[in-house]
N, C-alpha and C positions, 0 to 999 in steps of 0.2 A: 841044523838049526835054521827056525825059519822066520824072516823079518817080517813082521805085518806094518807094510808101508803106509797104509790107512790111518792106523794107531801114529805115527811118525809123523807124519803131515799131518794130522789133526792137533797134536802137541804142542810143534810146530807155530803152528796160526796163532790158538789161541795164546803162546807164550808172547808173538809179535802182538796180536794186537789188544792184550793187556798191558806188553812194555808200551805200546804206543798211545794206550787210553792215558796211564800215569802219566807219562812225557807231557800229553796236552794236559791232562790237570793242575799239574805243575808250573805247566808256562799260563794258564787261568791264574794264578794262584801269586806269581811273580807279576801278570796287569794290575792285578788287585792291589798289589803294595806299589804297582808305579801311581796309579790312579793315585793313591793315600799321599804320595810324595808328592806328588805333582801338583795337590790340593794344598799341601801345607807349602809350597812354594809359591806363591800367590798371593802380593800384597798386605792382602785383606785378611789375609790368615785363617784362611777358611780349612777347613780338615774333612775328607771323605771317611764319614763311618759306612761306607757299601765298599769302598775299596776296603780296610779293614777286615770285614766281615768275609768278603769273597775272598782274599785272600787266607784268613782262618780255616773256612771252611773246605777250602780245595787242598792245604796243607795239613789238614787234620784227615781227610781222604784220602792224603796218598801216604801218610803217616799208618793208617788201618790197611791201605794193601800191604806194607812194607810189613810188618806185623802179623799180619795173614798167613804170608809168603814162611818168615821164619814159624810160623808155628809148622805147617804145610812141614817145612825142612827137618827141624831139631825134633826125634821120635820120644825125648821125654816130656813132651808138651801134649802128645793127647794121652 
């Protein structure tokens, strides 16, 4: 039986650094809701709709890999 270590290391990577794209979208996604708190903690009661938004959109992104991932896994989904 013969391992192709190529195949292994290339698995490998790409598995690091998609967990590591998600991790940073995720911490995008947690700025975005401080920004949004940090705006509505201010006097003046001012509200960030870009924090809001950036946070939506980076949690709705890592919400489509997580989803991806399980279709990828569970074999009655294709």
């Amino acid at each position: 039986m013969s391992i192709d270590w190529t195949a292994l290391g290339q698995v490998a990577a790409v598995s690091i650094g998609v967990t590591v794209a998600v991790v940073v979208v995720f911490a995008l996604g947690v700025l975005g809701l401080a920004r949004y708190e940090g705006a509505r903690s201010v006097p003046e009661g001012g509200t960030s709709a870009a924090g809001v938004a950036q946070a939506g959109v980076c949690f709705l992104a890592c919400a489509g890999v997580v989803a991806y991932g399980i279709y990828l896994i569970v074999p009655q989904f294709h």
